[in-house]
LODO-281655 format. One record per residue: residue in three letters; x, y, z of N, C-alpha, C in turn. Coordinates in pm, whole numbers, plus 32768, in hexadecimal, padded with zeros to 4 digits. Example, Ala and Ser with C-alpha at 12.3 -4.5 7.8 and 13.67 -1.06 7.14 Angstrom:
// LODO-281655
ALA85277DC7830C84CE7E3E830C85287EB6830C
SER85057F1F82C485577F9682CA850A80038313
// end
This chain:
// LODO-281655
UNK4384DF592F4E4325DFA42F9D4299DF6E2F7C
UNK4255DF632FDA41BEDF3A2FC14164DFA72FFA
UNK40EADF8C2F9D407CDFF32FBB4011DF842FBD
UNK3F85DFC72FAF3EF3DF932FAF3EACDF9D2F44
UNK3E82DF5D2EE03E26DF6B2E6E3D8BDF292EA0
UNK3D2ADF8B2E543CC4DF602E273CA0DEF82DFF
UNK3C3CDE922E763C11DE122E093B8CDDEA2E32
UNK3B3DDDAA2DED3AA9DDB62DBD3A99DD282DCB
UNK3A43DCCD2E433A4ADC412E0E3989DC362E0C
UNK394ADCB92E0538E6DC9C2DB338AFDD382D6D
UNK3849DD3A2D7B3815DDBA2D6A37DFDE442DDA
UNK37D9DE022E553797DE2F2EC137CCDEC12EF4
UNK3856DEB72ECD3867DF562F00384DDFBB2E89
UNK382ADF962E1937E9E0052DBF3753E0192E04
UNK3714DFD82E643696DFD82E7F3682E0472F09
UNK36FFE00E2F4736FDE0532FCD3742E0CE3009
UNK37B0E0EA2F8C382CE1772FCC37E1E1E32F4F
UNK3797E2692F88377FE2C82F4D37D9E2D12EB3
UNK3851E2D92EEF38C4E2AD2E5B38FBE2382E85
UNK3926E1C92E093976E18C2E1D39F9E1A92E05
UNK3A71E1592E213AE0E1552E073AD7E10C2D58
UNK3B30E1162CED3B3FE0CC2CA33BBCE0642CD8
UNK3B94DFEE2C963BC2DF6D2C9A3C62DF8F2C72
UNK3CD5DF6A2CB63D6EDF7D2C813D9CE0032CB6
UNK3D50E0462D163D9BE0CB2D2E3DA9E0EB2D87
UNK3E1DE10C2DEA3E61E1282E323E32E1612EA1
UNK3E3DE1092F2A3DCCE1392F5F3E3BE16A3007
UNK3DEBE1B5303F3E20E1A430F23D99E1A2314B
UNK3D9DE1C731DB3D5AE1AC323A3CC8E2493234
UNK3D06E2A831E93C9FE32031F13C5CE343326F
UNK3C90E30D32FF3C59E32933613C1EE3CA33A1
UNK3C8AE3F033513C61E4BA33533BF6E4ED3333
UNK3BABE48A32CB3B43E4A332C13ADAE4B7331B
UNK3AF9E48133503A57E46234163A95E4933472
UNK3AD2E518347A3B3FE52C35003AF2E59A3540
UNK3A81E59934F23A06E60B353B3996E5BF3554
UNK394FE55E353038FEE517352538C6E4FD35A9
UNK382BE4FA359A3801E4DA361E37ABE44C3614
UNK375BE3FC365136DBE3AA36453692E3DA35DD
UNK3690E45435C83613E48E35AD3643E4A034F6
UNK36DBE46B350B370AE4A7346F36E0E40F343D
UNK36AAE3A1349036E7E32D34713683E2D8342F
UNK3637E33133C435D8E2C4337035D7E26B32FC
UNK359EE26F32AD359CE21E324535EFE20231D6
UNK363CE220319736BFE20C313E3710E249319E
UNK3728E2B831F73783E2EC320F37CDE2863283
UNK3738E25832A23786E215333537B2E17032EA
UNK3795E15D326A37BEE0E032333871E106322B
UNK389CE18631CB38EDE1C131DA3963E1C9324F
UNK3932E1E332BB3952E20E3358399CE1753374
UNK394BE10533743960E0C033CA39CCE02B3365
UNK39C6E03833103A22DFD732AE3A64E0143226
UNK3A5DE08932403A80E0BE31B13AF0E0E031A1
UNK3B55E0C131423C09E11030F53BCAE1643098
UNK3C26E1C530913C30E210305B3C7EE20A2FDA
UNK3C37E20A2F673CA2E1FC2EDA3CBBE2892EBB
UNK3D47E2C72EC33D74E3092E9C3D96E3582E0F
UNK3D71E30C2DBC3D58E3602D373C97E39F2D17
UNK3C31E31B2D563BC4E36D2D223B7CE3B72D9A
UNK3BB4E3A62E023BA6E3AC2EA13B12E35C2EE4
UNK3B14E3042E6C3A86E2A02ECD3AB2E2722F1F
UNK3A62E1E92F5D3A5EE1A42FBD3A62E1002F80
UNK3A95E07D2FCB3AB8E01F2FB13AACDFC4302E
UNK3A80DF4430383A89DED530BD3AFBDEAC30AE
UNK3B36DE6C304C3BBADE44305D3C13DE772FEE
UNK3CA4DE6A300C3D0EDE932FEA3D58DE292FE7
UNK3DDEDE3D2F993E4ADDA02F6F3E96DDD02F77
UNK3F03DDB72FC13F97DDDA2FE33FFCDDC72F69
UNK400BDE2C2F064087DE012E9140EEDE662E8C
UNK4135DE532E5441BDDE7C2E17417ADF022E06
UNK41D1DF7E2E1241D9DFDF2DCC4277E0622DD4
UNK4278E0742D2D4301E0BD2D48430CE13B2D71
UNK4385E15A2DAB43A1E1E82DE9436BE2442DB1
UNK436BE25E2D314353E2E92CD942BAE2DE2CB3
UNK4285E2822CDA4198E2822CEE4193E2CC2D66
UNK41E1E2D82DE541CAE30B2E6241CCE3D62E6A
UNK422DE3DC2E05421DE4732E00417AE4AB2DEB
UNK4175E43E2D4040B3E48E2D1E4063E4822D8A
UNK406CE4182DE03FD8E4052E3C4012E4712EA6
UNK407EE4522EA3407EE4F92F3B406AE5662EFD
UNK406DE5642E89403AE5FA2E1F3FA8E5FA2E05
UNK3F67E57B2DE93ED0E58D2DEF3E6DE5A82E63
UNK3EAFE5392EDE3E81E5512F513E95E60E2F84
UNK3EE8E6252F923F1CE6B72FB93E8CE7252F5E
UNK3EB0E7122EFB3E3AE7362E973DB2E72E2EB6
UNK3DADE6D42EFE3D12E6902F2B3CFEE7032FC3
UNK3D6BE6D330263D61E74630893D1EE7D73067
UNK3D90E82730133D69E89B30143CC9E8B02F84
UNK3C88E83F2F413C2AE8512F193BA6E8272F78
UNK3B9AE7D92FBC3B66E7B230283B3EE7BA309A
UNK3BAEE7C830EC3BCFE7F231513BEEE86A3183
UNK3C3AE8F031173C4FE947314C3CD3E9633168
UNK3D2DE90731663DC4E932316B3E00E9A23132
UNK3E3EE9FB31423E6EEA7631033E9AEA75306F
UNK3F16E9F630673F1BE9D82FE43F5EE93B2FE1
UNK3F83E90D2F6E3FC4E8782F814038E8AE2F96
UNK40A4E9212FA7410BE91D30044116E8FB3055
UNK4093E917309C4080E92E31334048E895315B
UNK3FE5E866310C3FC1E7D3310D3FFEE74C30E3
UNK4078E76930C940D8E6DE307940F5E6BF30ED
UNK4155E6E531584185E6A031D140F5E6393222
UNK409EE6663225401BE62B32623FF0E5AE31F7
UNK3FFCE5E431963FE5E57730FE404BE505310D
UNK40A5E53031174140E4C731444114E48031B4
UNK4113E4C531E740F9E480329C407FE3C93289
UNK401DE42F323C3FADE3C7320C3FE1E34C31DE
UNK403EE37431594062E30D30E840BCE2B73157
UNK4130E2D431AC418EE28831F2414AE2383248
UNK40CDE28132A3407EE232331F4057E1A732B4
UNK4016E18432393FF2E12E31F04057E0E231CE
UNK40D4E0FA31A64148E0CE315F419AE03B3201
UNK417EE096326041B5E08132F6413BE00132DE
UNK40C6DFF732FB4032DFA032F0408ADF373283
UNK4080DF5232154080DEEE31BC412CDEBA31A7
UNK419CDEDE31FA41FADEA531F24200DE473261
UNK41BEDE1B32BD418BDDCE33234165DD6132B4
UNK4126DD30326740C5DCF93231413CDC9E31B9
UNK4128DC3A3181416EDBEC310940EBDC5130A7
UNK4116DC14302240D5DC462F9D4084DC172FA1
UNK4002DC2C2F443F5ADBF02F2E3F40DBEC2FCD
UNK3F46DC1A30243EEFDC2430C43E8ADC6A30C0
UNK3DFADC3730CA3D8EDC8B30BD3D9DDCBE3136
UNK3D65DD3B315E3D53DDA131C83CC5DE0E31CC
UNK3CAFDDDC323B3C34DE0232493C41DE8F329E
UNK3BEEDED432F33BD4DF4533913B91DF62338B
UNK3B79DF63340B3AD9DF7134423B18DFE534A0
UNK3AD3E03E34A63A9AE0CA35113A18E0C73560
UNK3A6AE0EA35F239CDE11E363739F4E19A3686
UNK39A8E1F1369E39A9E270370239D4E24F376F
UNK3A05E29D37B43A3EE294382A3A10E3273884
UNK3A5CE35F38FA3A37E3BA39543AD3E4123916
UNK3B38E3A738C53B66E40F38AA3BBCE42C3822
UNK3B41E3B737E83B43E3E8374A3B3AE36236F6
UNK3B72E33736B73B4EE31236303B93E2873651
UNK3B8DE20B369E3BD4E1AD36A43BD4E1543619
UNK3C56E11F35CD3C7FE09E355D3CBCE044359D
UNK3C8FDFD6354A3CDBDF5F35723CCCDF2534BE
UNK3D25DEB734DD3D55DE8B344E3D36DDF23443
UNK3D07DDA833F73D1DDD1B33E73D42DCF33368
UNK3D87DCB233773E00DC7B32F03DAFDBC832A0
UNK3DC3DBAA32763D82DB3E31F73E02DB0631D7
UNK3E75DAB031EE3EC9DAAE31793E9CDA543128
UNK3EF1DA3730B63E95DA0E303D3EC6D973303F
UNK3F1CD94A30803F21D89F30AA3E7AD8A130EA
UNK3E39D8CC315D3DF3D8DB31B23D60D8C0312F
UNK3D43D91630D73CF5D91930813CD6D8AC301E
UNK3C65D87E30183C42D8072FA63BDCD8642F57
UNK3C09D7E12ED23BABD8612E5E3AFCD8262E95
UNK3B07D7B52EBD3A50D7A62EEC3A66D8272F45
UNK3A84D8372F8C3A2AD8B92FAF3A39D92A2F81
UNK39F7D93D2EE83A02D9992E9839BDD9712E22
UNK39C3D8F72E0A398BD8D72D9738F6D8C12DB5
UNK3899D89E2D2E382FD8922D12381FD7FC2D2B
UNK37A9D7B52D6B379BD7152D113742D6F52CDF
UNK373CD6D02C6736C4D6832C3C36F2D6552BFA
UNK36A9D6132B6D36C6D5F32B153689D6102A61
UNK36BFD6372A3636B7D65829AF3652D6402928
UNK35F0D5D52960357CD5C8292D351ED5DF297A
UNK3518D63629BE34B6D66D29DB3491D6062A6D
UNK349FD59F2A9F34A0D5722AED34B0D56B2B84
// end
């Protein structure tokens, strides 16, 4: 089974998501988040948020990209137990009885996303408003596709 982790290829989203996601943690699409949202919700971190942001599921920040890896059956219970948790602290759900099926729903829509994908596939989404709500789309990276120059630093080491 594959999921989405947290990954950091500089510093920039500690600069730009109100919270970040930490680096290695388990992330999905958090689109529920903006399912009220207007123009008017759509400013400065939030709308950084809005328009490229995953959702990491353990600290509930925000993240640009995500990496498609391995994860085993018995990690999927906690995040539908934290997420659910998050509902009814958050959101208002009655209780995580009542919020695990919706929490599930979340964790599988991601699981469905990232079993499309080989392993190490960076994954990006972008959101924009619509007339009748919250449109995603997805773009995938696989990691044949990826060179470390575009990621790395160049110079050279004396200062040069």
């Amino acid at each position: 089974m594959l999921l989405a982790r947290a990954i950091h290829f500089d510093e920039s989203d500690m600069n730009v998501y109100r919270s970040p996601a930490r680096t290695g943690e388990w992330c999905i699409s958090g689109g529920f988040e903006f399912s009220n949202f207007t123009e008017a919700d759509l400013v400065g971190k939030a709308r950084q948020a809005f328009t490229n942001g995953w959702l990491g599921v353990e600290t509930f920040g925000r993240v640009t990209f995500v990496a498609v890896t391995k994860i085993e059956p018995s990690e999927i219970d906690a995040l539908v137990d934290a997420l659910a948790a998050h509902f009814v602290a958050v959101y208002g759900a009655p209780s995580t009885d009542a919020a695990r099926p919706v929490a599930h729903e979340e964790i599988q829509q991601m699981i469905a996303l990232c079993s499309e994908q080989p392993p190490n596939t960076v994954l990006a989404v972008s959101r924009e408003l619509s007339d009748v709500g919250v449109n995603e789309a997805y773009r995938s990276i696989e990691s044949r596709e990826a060179d470390l120059a575009q990621f790395a630093i160049h110079g050279s080491l004396d200062g040069g």
